[in-house]
DSSP file (Angstrom, degrees, kcal/mol; ACC not computed):
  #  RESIDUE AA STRUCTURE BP1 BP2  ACC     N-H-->O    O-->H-N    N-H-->O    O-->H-N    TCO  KAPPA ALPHA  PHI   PSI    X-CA   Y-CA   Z-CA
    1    1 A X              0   0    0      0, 0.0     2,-0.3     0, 0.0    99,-0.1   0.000 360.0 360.0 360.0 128.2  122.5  173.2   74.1
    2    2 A X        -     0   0    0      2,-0.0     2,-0.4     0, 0.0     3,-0.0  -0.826 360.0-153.7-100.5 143.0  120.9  175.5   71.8
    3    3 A X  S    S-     0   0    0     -2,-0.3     2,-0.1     2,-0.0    96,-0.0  -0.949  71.5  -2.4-120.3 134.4  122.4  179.6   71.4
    4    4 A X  S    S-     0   0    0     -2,-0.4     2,-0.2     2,-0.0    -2,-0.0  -0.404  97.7 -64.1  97.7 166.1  119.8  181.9   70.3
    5    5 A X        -     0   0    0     -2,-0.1     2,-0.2     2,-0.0    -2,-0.0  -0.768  33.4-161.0 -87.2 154.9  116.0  180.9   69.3
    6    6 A X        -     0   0    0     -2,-0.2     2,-0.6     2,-0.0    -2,-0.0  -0.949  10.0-141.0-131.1 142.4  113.9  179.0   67.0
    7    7 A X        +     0   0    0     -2,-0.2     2,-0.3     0, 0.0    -2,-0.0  -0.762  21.9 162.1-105.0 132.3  111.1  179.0   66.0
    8    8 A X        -     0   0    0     -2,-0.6     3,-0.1     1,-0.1    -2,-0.0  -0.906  25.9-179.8-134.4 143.9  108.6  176.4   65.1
    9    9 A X  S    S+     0   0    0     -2,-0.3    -1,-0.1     1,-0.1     2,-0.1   0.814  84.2  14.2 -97.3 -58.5  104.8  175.2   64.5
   10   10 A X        -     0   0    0      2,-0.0     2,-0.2     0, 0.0    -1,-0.1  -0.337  55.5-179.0 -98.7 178.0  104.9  171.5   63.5
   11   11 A X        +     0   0    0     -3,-0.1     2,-0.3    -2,-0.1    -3,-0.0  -0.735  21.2 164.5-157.3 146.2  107.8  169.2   64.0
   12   12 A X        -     0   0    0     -2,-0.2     2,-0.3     0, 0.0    -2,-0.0  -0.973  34.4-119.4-164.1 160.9  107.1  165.3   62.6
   13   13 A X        -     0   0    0     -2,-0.3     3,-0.1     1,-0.1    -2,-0.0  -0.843   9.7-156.2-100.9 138.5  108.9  162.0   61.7
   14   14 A X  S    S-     0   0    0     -2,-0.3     2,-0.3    33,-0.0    -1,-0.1   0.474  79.3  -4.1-101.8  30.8  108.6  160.7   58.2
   15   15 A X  S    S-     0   0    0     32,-0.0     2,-0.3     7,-0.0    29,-0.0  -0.930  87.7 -92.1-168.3 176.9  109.3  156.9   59.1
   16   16 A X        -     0   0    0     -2,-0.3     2,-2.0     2,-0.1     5,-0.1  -0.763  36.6-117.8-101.6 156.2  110.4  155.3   62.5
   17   17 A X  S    S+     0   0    0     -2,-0.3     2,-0.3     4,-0.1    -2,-0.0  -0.603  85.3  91.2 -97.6  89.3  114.1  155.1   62.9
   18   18 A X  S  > S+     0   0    0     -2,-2.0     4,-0.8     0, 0.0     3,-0.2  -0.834  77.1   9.1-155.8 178.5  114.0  151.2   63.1
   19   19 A X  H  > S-     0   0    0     -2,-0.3     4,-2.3     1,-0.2     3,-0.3   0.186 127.6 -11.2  38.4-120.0  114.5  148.5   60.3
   20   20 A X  H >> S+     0   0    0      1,-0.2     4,-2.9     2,-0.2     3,-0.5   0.987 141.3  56.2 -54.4 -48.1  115.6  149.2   56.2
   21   21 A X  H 3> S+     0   0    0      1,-0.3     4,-1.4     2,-0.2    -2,-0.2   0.710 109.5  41.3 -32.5 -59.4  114.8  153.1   57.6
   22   22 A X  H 3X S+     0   0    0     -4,-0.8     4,-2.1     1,-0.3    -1,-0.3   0.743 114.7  51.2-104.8 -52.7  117.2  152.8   60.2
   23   23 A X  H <X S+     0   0    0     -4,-2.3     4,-4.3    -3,-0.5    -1,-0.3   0.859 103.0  53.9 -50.9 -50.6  119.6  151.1   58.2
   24   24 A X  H  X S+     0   0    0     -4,-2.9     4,-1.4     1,-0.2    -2,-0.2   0.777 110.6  52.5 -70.4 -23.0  119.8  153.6   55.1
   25   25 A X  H  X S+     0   0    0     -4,-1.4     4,-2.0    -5,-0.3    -1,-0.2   0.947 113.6  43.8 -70.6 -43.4  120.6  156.4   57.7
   26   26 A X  H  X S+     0   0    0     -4,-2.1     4,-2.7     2,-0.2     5,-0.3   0.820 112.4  47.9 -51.4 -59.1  123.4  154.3   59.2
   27   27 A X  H  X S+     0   0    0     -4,-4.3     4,-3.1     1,-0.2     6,-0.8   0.956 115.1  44.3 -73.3 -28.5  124.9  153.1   56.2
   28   28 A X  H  < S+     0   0    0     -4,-1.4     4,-0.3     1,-0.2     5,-0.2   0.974 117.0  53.2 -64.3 -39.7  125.0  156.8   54.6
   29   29 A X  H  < S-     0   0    0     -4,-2.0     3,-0.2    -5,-0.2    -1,-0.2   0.948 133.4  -3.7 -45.4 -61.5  126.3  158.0   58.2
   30   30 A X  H  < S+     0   0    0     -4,-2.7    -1,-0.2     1,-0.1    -2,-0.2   0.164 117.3  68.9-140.6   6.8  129.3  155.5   58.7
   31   31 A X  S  < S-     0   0    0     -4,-3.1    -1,-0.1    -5,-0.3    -2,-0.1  -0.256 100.8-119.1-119.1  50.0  129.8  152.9   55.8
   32   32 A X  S    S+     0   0    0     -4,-0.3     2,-0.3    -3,-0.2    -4,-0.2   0.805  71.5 135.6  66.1  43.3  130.8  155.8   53.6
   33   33 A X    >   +     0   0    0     -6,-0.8     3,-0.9    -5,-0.2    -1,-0.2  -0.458  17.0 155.9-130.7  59.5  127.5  155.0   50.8
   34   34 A X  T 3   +     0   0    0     -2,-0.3    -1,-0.1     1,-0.2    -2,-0.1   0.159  60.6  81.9 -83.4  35.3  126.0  158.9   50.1
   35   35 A X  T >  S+     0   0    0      2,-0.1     3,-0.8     1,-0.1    -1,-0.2   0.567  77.2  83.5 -93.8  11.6  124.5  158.2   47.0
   36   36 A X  G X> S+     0   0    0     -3,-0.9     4,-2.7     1,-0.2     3,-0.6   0.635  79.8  74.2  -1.9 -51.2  121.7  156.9   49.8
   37   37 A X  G 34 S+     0   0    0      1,-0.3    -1,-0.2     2,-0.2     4,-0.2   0.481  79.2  57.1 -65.6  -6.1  120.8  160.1   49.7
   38   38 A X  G <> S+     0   0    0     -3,-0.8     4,-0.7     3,-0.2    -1,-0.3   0.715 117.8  34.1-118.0 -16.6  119.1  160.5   46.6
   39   39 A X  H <> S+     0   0    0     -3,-0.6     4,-2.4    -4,-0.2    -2,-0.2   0.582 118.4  48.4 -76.1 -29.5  116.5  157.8   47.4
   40   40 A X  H >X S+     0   0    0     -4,-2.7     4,-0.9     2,-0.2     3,-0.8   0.942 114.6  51.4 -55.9 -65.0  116.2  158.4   51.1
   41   41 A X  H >> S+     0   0    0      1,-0.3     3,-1.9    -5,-0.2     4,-1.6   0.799 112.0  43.7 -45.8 -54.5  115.8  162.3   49.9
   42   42 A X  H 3X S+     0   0    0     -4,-0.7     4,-2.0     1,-0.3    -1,-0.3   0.877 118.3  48.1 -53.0 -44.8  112.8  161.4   47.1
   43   43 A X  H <X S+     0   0    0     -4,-2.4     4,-0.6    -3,-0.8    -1,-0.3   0.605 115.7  43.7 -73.5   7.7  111.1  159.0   50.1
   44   44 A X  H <X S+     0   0    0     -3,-1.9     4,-1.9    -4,-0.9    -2,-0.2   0.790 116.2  45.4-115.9 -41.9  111.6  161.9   52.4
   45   45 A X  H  X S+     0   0    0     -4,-1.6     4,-1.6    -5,-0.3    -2,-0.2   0.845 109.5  57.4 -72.3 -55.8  110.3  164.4   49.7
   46   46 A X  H  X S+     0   0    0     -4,-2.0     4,-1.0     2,-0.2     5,-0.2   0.965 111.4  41.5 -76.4 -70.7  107.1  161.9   48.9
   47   47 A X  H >X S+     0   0    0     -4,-0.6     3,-4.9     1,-0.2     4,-0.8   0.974 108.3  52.8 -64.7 -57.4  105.8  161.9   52.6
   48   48 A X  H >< S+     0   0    0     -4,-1.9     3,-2.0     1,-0.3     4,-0.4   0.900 111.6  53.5 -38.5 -53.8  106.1  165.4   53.5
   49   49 A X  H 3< S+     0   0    0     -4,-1.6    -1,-0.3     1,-0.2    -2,-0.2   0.722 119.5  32.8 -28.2 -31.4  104.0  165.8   50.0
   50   50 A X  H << S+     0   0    0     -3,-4.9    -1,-0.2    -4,-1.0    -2,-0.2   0.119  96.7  93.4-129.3  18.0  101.3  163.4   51.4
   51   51 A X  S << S-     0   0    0     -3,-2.0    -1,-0.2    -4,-0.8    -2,-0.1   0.702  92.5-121.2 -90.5 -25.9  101.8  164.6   55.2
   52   52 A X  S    S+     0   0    0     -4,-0.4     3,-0.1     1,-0.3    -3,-0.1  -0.067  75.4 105.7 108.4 -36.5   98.8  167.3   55.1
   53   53 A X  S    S-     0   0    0     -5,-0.2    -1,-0.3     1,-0.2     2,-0.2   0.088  82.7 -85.0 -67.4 179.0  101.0  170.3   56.0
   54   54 A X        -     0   0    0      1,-0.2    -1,-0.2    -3,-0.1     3,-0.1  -0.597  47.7-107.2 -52.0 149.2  102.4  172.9   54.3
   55   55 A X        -     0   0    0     -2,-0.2     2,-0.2    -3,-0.1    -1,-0.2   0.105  50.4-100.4 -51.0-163.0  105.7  172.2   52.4
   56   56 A X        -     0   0    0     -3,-0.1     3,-0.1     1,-0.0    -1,-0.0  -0.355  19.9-135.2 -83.8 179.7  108.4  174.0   54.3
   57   57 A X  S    S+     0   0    0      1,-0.4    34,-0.6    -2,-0.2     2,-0.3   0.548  86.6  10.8 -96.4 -27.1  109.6  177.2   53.1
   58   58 A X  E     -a   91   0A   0     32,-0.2     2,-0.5     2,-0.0    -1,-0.4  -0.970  69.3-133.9-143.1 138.9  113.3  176.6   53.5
   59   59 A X  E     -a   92   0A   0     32,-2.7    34,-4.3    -2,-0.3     2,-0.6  -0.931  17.9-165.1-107.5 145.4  115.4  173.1   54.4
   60   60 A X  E     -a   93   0A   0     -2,-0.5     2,-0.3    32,-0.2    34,-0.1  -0.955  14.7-146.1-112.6 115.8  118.1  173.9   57.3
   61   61 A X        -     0   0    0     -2,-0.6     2,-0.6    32,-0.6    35,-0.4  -0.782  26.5-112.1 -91.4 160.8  120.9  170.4   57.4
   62   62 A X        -     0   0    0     -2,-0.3    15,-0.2    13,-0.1    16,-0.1  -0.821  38.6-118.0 -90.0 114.1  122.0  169.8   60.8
   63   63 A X        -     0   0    0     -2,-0.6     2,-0.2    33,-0.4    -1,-0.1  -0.213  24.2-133.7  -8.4 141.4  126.0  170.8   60.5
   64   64 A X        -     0   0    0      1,-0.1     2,-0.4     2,-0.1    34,-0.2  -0.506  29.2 -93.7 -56.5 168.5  128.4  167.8   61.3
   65   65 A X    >>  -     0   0    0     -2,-0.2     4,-2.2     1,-0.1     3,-1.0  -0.734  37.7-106.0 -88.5 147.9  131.7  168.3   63.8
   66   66 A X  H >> S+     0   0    0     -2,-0.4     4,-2.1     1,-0.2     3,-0.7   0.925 126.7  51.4 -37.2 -74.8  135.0  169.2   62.2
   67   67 A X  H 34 S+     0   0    0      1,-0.2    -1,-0.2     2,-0.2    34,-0.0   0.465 108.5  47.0 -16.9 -56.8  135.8  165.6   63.0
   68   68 A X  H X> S+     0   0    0     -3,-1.0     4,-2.2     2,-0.2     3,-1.2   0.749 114.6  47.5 -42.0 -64.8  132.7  164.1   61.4
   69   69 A X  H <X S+     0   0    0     -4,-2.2     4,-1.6    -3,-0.7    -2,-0.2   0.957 111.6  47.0 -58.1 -58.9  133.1  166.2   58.0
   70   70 A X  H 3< S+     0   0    0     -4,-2.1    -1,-0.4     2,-0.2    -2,-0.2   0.455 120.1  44.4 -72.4   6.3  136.7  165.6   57.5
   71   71 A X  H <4 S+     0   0    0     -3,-1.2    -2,-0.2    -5,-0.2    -1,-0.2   0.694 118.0  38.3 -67.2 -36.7  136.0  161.7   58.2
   72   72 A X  H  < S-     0   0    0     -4,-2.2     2,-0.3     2,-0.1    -2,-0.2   0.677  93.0-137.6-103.3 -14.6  133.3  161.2   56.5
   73   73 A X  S  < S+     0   0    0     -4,-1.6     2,-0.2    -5,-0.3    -4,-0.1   0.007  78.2  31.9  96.4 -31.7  133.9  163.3   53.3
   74   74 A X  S    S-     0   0    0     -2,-0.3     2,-0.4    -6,-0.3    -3,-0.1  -0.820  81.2-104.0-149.7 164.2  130.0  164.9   53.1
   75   75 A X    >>> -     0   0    0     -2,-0.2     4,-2.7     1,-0.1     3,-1.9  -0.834  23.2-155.2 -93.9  72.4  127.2  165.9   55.3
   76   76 A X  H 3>5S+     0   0    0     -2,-0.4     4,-3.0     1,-0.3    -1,-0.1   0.738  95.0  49.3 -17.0 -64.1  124.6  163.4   55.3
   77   77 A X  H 345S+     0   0    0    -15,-0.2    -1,-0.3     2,-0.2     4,-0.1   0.716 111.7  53.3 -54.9 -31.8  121.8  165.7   56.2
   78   78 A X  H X>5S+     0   0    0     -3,-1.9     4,-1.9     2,-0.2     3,-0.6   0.801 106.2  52.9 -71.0 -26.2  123.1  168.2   53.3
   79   79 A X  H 3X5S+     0   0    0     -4,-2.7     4,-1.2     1,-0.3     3,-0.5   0.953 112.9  43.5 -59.4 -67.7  123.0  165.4   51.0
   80   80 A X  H 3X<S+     0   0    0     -4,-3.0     4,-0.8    -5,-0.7    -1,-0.3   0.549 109.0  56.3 -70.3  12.7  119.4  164.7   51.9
   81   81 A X  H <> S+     0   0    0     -3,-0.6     4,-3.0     3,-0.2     5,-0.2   0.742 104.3  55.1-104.7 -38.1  118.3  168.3   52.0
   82   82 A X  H  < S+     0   0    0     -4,-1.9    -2,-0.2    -3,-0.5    -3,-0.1   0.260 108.5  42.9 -84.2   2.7  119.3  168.8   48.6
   83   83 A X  H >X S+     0   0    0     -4,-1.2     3,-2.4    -5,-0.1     4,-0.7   0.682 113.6  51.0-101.5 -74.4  117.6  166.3   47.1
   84   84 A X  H >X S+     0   0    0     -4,-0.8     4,-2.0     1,-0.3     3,-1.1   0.815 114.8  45.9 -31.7 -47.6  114.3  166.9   49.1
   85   85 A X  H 3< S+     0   0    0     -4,-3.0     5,-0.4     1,-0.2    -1,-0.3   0.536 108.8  59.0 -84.7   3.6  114.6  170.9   48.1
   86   86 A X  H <4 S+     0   0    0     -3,-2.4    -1,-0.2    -5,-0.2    -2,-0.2   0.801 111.4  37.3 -84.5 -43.7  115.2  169.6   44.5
   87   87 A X  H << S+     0   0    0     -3,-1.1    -2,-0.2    -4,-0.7    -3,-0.1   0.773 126.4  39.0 -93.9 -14.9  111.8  167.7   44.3
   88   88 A X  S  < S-     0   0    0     -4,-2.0    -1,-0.2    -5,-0.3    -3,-0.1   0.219 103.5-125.3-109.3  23.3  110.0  170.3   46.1
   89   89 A X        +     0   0    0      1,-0.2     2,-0.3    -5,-0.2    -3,-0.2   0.884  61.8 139.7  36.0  62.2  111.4  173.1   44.8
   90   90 A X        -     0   0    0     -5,-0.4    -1,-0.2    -6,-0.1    -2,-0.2  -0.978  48.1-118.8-124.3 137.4  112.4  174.4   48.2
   91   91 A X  E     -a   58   0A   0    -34,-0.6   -32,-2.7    -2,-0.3     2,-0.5  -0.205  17.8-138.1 -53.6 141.2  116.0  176.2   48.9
   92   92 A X  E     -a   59   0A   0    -34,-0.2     2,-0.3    -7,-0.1   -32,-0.2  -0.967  18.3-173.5-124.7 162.6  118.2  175.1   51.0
   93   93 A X  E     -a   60   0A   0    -34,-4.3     2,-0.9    -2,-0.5   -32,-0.6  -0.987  15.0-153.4-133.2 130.4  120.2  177.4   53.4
   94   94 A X        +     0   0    0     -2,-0.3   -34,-0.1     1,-0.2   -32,-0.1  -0.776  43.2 140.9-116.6  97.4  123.3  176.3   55.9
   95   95 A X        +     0   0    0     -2,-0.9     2,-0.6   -34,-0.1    -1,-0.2   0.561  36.2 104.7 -94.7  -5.9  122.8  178.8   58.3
   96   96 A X        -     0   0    0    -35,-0.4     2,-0.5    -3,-0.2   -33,-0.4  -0.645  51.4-164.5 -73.1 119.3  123.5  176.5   61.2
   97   97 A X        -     0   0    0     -2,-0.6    -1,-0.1   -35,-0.1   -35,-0.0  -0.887  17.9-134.4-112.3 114.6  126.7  176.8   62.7
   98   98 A X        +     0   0    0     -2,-0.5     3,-0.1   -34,-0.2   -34,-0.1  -0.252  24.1 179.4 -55.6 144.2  127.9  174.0   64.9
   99   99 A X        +     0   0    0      1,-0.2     2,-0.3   -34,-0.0    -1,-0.1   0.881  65.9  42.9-102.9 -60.9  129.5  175.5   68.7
  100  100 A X  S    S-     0   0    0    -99,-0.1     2,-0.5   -35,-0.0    -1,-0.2  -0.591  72.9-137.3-103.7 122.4  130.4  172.3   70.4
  101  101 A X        -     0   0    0     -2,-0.3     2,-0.3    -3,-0.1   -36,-0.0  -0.810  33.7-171.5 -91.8 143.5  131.9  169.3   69.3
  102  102 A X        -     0   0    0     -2,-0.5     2,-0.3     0, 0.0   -37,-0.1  -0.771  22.8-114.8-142.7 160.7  130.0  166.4   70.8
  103  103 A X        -     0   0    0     -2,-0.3     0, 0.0     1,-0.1     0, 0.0  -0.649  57.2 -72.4 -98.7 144.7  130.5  162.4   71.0
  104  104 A X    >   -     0   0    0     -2,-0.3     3,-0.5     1,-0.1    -1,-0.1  -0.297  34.0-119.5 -48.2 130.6  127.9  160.2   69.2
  105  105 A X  T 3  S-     0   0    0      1,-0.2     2,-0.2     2,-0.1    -2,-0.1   0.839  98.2  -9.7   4.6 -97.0  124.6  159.8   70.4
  106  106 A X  T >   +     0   0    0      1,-0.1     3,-0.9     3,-0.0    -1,-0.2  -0.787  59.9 170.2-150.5  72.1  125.1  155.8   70.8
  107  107 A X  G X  S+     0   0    0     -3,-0.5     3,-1.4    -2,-0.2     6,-0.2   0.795  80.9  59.2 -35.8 -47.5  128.1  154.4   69.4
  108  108 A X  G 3  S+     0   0    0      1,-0.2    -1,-0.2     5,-0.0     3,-0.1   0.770 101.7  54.8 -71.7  -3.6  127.4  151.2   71.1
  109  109 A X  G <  S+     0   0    0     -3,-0.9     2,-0.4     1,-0.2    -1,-0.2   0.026  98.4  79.2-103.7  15.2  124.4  151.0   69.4
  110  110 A X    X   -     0   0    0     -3,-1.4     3,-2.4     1,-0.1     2,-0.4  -0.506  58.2-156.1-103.3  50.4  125.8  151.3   66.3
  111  111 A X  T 3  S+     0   0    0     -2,-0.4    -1,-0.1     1,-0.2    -4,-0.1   0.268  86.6  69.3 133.8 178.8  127.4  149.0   64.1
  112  112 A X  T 3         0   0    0     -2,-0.4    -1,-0.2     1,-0.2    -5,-0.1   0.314 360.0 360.0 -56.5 -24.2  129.3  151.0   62.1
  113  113 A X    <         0   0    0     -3,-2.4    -1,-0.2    -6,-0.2    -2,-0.1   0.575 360.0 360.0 -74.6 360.0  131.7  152.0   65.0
């Protein structure tokens, strides 16, 4: 459930979430390995470059749950934001504030669980 608007023109993926991809997200998520982040973030940084669009102006990371943060130590998505706005010399802002604490996606599909 989203509170509030946003607004958007494009939205895109820069890989499919299947194979090594799929994997490097996984392990930074839940086998405790963010320094991930600093090659995921440079391949993440290298396609948006070569994507057509304009850069972004700003990178937004997705909050974690209270739960999530204190488990896991870090914010994956902050990890990778700050590397992408490091090679494209874009800011990053966390103005998103999580409301709801929520259950994984697909634990059984996972894993890591």
């Amino acid at each position: 459930m989203f509170y509030g608007t946003a607004g958007f023109q494009k939205c895109g993926a820069v890989f499919d979430y299947q194979g090594p991809a799929a994997t490097i997200v996984l392990k930074m998520k839940n086998a405790n390995q963010p320094y991930l982040a600093k090659g995921a973030g440079a391949y993440l940084a290298f396609q948006l470059m070569h994507m057509g669009w304009p850069l972004p102006d700003t990178l937004v990371p997705v909050p974690l749950t209270l739960a999530h943060q204190i488990s896991r130590g870090y914010n994956q998505s902050l990890l990778l934001a700050n590397q992408v706005g490091k090679i494209l010399q874009r800011p990053v802002q966390n103005i998103l504030k999580r409301k709801l604490e929520i259950h994984p996606q697909s634990p059984e599909n996972n894993p890591f669980y």
